[in-house]
PQR file of N, CA, C, O and H, with PARSE charges and radii, in Angstrom:
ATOM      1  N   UNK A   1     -25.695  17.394 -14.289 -0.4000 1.5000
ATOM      2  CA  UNK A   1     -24.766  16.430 -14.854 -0.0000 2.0000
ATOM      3  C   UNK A   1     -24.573  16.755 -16.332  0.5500 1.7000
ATOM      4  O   UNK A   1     -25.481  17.234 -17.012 -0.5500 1.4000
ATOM      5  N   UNK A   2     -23.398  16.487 -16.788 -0.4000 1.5000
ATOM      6  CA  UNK A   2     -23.260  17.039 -17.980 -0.0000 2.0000
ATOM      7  C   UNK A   2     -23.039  15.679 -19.104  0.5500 1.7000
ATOM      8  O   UNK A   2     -22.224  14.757 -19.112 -0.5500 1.4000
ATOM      9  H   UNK A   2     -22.661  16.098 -16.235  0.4000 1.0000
ATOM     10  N   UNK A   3     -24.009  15.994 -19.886 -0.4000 1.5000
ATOM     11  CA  UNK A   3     -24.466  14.500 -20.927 -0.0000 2.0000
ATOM     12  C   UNK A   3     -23.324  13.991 -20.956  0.5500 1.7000
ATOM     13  O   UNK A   3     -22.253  14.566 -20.766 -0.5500 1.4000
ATOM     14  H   UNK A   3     -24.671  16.743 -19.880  0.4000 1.0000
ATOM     15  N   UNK A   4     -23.563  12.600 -21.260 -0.4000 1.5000
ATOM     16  CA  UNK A   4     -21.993  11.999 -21.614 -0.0000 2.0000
ATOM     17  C   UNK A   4     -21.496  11.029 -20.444  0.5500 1.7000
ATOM     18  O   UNK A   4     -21.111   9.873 -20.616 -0.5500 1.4000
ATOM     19  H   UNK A   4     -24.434  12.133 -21.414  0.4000 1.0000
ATOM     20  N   UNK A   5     -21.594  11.886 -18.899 -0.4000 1.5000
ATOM     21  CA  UNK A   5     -20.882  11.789 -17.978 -0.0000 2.0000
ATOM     22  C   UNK A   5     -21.592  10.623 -17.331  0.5500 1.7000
ATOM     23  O   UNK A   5     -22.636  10.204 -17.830 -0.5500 1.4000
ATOM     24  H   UNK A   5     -21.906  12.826 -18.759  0.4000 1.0000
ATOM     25  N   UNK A   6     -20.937   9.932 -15.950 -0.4000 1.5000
ATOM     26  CA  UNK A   6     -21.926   8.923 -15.817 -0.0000 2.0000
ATOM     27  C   UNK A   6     -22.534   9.344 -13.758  0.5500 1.7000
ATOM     28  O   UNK A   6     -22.741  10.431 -13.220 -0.5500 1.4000
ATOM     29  H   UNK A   6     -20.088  10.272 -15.545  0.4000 1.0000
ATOM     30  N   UNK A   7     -22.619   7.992 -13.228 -0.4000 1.5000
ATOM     31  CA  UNK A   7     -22.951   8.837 -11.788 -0.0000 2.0000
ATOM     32  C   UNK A   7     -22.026   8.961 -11.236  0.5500 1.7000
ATOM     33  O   UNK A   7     -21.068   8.556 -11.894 -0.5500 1.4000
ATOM     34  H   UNK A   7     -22.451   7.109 -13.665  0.4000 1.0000
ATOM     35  N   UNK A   8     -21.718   9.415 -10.100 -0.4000 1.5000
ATOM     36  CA  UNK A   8     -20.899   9.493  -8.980 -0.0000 2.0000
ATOM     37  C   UNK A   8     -21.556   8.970  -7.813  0.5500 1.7000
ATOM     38  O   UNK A   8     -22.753   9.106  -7.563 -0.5500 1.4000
ATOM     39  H   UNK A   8     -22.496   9.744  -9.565  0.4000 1.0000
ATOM     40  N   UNK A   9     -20.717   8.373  -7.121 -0.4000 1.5000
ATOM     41  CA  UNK A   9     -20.723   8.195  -6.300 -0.0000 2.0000
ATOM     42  C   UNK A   9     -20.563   8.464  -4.714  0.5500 1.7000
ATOM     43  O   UNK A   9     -20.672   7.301  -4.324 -0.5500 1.4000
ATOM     44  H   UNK A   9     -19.744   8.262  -7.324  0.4000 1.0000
ATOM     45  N   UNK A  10     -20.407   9.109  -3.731 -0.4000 1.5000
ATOM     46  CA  UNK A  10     -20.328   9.522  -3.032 -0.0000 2.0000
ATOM     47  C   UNK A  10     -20.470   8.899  -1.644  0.5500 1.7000
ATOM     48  O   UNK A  10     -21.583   8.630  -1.192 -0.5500 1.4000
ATOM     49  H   UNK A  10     -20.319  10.054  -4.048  0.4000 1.0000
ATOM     50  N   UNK A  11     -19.002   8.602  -0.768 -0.4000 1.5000
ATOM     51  CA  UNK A  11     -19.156   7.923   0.419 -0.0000 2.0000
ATOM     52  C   UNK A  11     -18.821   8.885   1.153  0.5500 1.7000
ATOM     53  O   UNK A  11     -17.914   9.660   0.849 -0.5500 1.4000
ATOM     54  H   UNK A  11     -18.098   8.820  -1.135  0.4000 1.0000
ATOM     55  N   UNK A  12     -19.623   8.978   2.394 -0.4000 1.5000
ATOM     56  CA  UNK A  12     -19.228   9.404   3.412 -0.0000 2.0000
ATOM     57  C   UNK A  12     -19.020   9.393   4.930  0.5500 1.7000
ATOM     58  O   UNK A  12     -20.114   8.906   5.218 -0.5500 1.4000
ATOM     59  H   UNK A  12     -20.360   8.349   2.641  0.4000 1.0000
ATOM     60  N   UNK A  13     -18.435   9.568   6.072 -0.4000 1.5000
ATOM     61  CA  UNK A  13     -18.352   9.209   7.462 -0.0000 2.0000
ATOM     62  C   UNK A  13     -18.634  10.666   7.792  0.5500 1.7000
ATOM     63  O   UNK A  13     -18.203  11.699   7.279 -0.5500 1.4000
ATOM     64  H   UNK A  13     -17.547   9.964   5.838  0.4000 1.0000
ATOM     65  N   UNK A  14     -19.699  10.400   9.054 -0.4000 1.5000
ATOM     66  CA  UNK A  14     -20.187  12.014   9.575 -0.0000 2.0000
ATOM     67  C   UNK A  14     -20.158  11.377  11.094  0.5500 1.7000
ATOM     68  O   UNK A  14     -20.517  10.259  11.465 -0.5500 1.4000
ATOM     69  H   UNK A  14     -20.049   9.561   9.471  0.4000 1.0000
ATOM     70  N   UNK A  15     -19.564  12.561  11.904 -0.4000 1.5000
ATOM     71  CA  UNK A  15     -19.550  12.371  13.323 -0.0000 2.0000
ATOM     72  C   UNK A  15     -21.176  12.746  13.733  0.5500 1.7000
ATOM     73  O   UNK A  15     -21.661  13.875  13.663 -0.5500 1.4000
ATOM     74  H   UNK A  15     -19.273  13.470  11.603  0.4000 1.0000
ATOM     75  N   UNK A  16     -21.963  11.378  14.225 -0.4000 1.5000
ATOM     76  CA  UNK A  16     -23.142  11.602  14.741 -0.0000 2.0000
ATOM     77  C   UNK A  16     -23.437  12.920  16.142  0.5500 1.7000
ATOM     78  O   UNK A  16     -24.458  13.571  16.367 -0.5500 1.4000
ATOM     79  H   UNK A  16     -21.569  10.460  14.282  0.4000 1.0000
ATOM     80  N   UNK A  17     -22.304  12.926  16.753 -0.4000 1.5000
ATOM     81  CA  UNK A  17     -22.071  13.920  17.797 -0.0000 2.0000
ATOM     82  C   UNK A  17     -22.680  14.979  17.476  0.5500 1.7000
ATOM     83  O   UNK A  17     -23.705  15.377  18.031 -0.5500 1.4000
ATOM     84  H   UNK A  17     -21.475  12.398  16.570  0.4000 1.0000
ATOM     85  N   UNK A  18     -21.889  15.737  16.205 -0.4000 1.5000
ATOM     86  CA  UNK A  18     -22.280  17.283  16.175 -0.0000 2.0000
ATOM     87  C   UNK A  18     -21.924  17.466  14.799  0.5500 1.7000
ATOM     88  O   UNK A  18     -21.178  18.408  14.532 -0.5500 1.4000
ATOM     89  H   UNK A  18     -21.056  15.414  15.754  0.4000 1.0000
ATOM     90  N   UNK A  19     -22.414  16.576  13.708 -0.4000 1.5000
ATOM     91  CA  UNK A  19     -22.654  16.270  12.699 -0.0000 2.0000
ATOM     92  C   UNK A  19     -22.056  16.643  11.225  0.5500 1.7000
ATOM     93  O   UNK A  19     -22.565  16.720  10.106 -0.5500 1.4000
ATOM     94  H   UNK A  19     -23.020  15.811  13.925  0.4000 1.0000
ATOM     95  N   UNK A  20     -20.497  16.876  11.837 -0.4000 1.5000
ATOM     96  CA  UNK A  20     -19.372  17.427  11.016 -0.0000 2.0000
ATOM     97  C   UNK A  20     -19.346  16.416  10.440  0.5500 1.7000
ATOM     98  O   UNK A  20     -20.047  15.503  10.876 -0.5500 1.4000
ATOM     99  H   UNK A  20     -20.083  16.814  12.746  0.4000 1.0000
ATOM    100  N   UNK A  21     -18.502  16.191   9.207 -0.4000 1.5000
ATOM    101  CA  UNK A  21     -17.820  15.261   7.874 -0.0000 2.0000
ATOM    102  C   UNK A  21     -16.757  14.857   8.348  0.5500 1.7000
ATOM    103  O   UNK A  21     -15.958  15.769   8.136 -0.5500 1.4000
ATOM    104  H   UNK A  21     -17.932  16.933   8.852  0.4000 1.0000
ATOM    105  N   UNK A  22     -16.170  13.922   8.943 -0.4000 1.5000
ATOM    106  CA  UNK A  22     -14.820  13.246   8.993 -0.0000 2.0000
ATOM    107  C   UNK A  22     -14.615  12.515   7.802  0.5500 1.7000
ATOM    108  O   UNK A  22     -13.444  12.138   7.758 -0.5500 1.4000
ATOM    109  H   UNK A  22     -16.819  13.181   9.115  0.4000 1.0000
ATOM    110  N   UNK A  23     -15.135  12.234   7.023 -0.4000 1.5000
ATOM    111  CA  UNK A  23     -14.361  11.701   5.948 -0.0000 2.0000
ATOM    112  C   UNK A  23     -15.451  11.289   4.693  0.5500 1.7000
ATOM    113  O   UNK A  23     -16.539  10.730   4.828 -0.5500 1.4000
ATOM    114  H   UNK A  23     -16.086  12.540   7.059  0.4000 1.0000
ATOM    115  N   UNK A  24     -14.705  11.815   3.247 -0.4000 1.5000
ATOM    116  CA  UNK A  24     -15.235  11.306   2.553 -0.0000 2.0000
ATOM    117  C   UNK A  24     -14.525  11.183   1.073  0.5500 1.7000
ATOM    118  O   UNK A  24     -13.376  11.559   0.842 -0.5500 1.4000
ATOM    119  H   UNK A  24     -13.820  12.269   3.137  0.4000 1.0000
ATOM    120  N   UNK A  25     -15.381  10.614   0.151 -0.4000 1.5000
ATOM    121  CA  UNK A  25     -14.618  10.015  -1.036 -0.0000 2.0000
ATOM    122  C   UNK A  25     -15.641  10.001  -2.559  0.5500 1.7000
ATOM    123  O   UNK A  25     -16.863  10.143  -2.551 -0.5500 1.4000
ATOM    124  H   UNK A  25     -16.314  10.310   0.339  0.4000 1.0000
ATOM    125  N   UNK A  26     -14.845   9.808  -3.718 -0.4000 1.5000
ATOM    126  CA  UNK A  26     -16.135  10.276  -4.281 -0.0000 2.0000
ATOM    127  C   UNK A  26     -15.265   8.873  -5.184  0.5500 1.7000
ATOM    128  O   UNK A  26     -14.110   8.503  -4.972 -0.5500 1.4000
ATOM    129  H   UNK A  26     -13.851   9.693  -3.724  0.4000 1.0000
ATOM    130  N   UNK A  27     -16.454   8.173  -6.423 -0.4000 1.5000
ATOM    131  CA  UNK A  27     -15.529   7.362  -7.200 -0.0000 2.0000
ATOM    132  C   UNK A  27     -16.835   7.037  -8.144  0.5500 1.7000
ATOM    133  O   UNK A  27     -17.970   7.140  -7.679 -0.5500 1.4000
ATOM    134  H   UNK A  27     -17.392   8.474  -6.595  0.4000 1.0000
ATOM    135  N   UNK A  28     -16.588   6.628  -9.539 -0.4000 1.5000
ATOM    136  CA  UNK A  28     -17.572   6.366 -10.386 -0.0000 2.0000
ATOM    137  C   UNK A  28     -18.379   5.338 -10.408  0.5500 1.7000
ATOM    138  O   UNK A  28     -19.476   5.283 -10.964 -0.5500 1.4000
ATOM    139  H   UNK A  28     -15.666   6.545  -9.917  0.4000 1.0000
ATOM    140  N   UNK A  29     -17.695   4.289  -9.638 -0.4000 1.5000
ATOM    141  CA  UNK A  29     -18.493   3.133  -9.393 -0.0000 2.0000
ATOM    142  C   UNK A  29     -18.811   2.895  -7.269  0.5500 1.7000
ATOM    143  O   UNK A  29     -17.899   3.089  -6.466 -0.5500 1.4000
ATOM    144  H   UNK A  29     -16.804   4.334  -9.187  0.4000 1.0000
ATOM    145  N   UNK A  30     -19.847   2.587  -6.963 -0.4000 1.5000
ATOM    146  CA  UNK A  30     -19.900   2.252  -5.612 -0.0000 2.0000
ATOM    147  C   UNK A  30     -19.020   0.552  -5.070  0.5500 1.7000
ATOM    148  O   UNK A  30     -19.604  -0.517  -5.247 -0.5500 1.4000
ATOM    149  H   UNK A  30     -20.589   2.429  -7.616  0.4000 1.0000
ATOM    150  N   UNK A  31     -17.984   0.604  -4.602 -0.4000 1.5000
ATOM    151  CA  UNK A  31     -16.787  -0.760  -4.979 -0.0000 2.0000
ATOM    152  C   UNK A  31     -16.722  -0.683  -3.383  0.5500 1.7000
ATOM    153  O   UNK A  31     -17.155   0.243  -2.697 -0.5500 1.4000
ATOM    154  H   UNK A  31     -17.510   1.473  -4.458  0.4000 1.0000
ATOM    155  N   UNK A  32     -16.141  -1.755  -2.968 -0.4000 1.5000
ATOM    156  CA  UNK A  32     -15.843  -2.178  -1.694 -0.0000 2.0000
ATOM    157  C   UNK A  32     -14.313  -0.717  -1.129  0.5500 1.7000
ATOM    158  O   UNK A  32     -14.086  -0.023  -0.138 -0.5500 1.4000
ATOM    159  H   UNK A  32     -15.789  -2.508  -3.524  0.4000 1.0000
ATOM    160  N   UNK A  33     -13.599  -0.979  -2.658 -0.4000 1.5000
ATOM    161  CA  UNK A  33     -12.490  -0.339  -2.008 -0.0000 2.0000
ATOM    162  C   UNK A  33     -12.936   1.688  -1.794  0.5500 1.7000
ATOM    163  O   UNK A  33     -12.355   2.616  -1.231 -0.5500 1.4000
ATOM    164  H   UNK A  33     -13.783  -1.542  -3.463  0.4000 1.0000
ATOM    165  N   UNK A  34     -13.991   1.592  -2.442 -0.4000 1.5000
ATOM    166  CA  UNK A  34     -14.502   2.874  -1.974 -0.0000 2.0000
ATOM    167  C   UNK A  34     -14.690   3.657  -0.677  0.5500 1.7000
ATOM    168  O   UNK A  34     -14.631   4.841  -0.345 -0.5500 1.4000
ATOM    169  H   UNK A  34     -14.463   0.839  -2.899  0.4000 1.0000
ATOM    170  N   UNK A  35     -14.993   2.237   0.040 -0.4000 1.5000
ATOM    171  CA  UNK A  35     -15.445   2.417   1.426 -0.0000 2.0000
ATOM    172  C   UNK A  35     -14.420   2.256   2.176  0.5500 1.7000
ATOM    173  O   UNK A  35     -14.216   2.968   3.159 -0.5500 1.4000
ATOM    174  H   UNK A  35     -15.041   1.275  -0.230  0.4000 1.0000
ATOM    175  N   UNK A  36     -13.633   1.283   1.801 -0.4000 1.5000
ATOM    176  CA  UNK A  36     -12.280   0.752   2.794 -0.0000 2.0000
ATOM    177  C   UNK A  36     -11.348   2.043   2.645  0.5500 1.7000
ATOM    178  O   UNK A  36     -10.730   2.398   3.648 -0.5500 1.4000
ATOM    179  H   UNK A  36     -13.799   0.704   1.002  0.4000 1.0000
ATOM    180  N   UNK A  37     -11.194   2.831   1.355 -0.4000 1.5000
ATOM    181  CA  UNK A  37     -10.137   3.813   1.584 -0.0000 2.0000
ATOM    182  C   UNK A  37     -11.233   4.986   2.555  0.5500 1.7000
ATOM    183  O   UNK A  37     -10.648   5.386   3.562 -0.5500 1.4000
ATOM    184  H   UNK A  37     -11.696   2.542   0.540  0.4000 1.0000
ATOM    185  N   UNK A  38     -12.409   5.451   2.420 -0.4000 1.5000
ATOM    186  CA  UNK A  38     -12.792   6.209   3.391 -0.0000 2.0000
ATOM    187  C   UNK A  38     -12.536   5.891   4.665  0.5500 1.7000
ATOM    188  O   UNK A  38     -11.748   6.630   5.254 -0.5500 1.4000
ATOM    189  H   UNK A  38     -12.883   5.125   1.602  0.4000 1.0000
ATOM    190  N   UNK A  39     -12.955   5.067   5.192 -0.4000 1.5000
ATOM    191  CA  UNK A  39     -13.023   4.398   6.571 -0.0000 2.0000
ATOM    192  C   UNK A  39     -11.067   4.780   6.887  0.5500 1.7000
ATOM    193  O   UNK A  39     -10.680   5.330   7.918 -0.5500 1.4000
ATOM    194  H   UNK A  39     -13.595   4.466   4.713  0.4000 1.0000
ATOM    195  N   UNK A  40     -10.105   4.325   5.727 -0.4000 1.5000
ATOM    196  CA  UNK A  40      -8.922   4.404   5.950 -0.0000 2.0000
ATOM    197  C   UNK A  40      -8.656   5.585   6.775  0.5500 1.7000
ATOM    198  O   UNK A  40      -8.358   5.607   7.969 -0.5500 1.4000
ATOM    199  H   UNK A  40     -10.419   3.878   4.890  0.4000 1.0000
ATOM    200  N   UNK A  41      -8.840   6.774   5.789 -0.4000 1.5000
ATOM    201  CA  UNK A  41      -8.814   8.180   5.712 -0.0000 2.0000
ATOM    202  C   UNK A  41      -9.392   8.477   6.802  0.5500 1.7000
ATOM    203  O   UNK A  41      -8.730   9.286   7.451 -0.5500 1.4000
ATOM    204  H   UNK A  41      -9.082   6.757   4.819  0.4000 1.0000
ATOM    205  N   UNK A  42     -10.619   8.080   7.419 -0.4000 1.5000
ATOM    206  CA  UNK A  42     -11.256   8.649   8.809 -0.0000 2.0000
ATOM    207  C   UNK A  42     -10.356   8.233   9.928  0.5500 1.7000
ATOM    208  O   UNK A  42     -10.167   8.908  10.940 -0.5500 1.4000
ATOM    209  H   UNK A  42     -11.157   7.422   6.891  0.4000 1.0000
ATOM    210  N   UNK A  43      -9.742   6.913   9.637 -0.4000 1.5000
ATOM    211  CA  UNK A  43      -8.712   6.506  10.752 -0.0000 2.0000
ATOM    212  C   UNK A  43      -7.469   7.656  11.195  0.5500 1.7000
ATOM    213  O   UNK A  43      -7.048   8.293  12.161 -0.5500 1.4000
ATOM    214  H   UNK A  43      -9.895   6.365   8.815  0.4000 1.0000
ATOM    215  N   UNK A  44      -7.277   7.460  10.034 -0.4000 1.5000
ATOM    216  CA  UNK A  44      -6.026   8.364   9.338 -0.0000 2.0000
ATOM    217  C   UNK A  44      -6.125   9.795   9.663  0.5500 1.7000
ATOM    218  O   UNK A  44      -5.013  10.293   9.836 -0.5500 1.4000
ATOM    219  H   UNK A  44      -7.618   6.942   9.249  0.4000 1.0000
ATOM    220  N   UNK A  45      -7.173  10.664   9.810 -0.4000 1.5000
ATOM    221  CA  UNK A  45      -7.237  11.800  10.062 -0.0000 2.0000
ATOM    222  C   UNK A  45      -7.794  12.056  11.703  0.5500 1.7000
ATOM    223  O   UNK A  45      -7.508  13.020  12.412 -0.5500 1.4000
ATOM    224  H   UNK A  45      -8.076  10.258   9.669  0.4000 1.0000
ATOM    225  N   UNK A  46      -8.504  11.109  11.993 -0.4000 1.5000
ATOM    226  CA  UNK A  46      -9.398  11.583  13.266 -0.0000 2.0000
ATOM    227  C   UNK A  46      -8.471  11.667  14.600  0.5500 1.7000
ATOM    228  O   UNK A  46      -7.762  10.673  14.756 -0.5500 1.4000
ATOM    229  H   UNK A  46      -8.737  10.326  11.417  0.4000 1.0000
ATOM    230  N   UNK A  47      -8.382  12.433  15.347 -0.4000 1.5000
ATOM    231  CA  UNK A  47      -7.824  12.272  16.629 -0.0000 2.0000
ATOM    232  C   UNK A  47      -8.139  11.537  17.549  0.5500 1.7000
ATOM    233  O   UNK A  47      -9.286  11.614  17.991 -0.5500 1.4000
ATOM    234  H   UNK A  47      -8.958  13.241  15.221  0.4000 1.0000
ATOM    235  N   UNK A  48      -7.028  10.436  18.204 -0.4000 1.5000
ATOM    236  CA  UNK A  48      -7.502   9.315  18.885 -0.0000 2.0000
ATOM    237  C   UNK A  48      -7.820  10.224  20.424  0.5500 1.7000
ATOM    238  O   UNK A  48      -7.039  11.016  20.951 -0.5500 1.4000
ATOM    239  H   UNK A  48      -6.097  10.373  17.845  0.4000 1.0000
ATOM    240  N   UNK A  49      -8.938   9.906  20.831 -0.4000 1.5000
ATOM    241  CA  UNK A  49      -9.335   9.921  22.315 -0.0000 2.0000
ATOM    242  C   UNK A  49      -9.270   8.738  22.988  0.5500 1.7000
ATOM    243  O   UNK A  49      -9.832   7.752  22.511 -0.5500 1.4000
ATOM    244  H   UNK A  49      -9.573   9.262  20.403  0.4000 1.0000
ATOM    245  N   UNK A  50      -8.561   8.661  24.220 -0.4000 1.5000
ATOM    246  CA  UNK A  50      -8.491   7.587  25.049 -0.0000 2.0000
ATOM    247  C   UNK A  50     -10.041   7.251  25.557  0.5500 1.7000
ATOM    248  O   UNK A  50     -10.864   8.140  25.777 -0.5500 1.4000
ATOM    249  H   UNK A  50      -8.105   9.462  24.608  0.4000 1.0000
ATOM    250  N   UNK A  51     -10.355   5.592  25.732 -0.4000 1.5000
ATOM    251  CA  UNK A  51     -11.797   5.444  25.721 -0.0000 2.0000
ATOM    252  C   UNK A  51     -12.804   5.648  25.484  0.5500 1.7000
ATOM    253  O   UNK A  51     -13.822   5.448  26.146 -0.5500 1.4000
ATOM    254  H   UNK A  51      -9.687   4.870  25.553  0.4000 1.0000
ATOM    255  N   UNK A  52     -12.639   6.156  24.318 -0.4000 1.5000
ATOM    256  CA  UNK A  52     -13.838   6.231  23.331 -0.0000 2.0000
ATOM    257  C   UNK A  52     -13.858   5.539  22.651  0.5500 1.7000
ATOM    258  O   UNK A  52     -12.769   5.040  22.369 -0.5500 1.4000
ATOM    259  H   UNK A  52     -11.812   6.319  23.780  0.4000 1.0000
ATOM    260  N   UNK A  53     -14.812   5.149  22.090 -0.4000 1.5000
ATOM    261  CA  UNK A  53     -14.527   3.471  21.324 -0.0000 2.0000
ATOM    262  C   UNK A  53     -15.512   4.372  20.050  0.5500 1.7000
ATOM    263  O   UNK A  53     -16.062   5.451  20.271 -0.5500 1.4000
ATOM    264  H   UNK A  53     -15.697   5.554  22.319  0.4000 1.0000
ATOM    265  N   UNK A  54     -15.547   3.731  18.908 -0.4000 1.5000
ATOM    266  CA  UNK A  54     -15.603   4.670  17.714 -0.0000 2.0000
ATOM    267  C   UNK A  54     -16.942   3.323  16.983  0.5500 1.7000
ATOM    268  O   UNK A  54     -16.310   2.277  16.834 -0.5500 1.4000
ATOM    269  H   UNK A  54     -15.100   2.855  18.729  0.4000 1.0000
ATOM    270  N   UNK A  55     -18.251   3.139  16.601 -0.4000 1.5000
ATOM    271  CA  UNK A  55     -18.979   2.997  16.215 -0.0000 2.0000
ATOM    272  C   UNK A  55     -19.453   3.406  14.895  0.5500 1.7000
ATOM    273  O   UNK A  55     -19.699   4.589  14.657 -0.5500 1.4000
ATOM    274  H   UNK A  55     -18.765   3.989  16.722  0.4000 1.0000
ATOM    275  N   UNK A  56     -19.647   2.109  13.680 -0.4000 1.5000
ATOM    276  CA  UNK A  56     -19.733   2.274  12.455 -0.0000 2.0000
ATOM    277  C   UNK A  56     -21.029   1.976  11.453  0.5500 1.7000
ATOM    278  O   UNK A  56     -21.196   0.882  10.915 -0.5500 1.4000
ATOM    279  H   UNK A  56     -19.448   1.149  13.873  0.4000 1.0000
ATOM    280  N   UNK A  57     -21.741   2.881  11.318 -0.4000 1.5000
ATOM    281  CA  UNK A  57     -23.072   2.107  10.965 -0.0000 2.0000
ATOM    282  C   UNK A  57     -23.554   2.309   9.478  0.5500 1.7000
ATOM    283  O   UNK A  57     -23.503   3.478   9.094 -0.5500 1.4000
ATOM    284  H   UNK A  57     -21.605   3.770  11.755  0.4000 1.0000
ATOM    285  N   UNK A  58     -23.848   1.713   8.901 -0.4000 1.5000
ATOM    286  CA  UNK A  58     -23.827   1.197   7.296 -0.0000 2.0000
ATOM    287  C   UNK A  58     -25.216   0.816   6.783  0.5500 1.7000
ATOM    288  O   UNK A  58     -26.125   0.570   7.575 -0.5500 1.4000
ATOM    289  H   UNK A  58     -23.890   0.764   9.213  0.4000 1.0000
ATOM    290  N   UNK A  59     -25.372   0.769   5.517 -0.4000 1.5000
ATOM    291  CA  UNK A  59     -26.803   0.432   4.957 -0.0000 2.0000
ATOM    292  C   UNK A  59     -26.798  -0.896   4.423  0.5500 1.7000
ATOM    293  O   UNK A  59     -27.595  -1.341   3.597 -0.5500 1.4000
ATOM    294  H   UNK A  59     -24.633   0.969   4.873  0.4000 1.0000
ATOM    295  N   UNK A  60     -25.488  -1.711   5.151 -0.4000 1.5000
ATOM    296  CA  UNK A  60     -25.366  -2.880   4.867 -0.0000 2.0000
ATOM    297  C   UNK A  60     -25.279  -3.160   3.355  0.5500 1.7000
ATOM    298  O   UNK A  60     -25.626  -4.339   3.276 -0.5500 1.4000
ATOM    299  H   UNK A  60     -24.840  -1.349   5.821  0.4000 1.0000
ATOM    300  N   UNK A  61     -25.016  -2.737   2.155 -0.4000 1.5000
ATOM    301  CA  UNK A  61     -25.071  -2.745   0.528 -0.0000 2.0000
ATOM    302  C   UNK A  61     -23.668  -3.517   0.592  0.5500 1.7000
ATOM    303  O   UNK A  61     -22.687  -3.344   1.315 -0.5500 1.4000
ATOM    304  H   UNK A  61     -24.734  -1.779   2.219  0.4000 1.0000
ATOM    305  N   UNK A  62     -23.948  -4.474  -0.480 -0.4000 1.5000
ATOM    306  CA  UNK A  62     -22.492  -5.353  -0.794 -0.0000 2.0000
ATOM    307  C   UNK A  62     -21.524  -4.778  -0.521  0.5500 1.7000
ATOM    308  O   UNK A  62     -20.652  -5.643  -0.437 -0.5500 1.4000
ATOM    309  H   UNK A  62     -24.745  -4.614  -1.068  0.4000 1.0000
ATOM    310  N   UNK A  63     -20.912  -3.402  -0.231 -0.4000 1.5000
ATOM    311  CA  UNK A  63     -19.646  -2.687  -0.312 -0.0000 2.0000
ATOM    312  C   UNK A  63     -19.075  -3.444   1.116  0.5500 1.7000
ATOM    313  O   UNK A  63     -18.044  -4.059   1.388 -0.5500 1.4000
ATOM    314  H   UNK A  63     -21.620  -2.699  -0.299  0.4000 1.0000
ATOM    315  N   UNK A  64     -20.594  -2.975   2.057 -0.4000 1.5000
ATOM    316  CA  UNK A  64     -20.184  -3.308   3.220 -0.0000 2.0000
ATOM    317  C   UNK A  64     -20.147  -4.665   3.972  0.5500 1.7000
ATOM    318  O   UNK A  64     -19.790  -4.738   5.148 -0.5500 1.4000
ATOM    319  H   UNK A  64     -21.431  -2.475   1.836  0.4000 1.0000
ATOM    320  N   UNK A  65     -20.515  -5.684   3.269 -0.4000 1.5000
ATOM    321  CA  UNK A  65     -20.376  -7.025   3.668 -0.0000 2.0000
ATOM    322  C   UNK A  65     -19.524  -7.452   2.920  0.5500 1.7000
ATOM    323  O   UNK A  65     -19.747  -8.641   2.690 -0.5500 1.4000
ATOM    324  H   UNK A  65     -20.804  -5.625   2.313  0.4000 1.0000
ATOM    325  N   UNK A  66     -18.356  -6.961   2.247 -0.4000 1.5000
ATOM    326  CA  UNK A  66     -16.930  -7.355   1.486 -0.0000 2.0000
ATOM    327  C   UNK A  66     -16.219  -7.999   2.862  0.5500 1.7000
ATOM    328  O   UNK A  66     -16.300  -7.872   4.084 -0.5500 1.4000
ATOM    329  H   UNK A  66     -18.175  -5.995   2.434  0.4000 1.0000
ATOM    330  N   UNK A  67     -15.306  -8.939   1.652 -0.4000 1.5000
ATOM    331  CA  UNK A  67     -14.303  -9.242   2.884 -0.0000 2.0000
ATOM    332  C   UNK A  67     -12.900  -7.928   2.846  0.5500 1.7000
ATOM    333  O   UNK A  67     -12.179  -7.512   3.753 -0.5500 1.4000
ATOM    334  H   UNK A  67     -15.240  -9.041   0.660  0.4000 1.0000
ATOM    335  N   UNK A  68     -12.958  -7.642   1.637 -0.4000 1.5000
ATOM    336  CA  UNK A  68     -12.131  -6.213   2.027 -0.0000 2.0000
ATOM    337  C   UNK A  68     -13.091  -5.071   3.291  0.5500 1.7000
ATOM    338  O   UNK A  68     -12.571  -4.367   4.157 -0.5500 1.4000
ATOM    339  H   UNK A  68     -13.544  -7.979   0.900  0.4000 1.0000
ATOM    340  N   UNK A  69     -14.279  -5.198   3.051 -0.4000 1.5000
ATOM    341  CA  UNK A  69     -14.396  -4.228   4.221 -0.0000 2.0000
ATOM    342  C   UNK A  69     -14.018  -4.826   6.209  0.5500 1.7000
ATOM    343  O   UNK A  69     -14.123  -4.014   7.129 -0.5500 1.4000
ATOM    344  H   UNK A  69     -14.701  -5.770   2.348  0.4000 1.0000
TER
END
């Protein structure tokens, strides 16, 4: 990290299957809308399969008990 600078943050969605990155996001603060635009973006990119139902699991941290999330 280069002095000065502050943390990053880093969200991400990983297919538990076979443990590729479907989606992720980076932002200086950890914010609700951090998560809501990832989750967006995973919607947004992933290919829908008929009957598969899609499962979301979280460390539960304020981001994720928003009412934006």
């Amino acid at each position: 990290m280069v002095q000065g600078e502050g943390k990053l943050y880093l969200c991400v969605i990983k297919e538990l299957y076979d443990g590729t990155v479907v989606s992720w996001k980076t932002q200086a603060r950890p914010t609700a809308e951090l998560v809501v635009s990832t989750v967006e973006w995973a919607v947004a990119t992933s290919p829908r399969q008929n009957g598969i139902s899609t499962n979301l699991h979280s460390d539960h941290g304020s981001q994720y008990t928003s009412d934006a999330y």
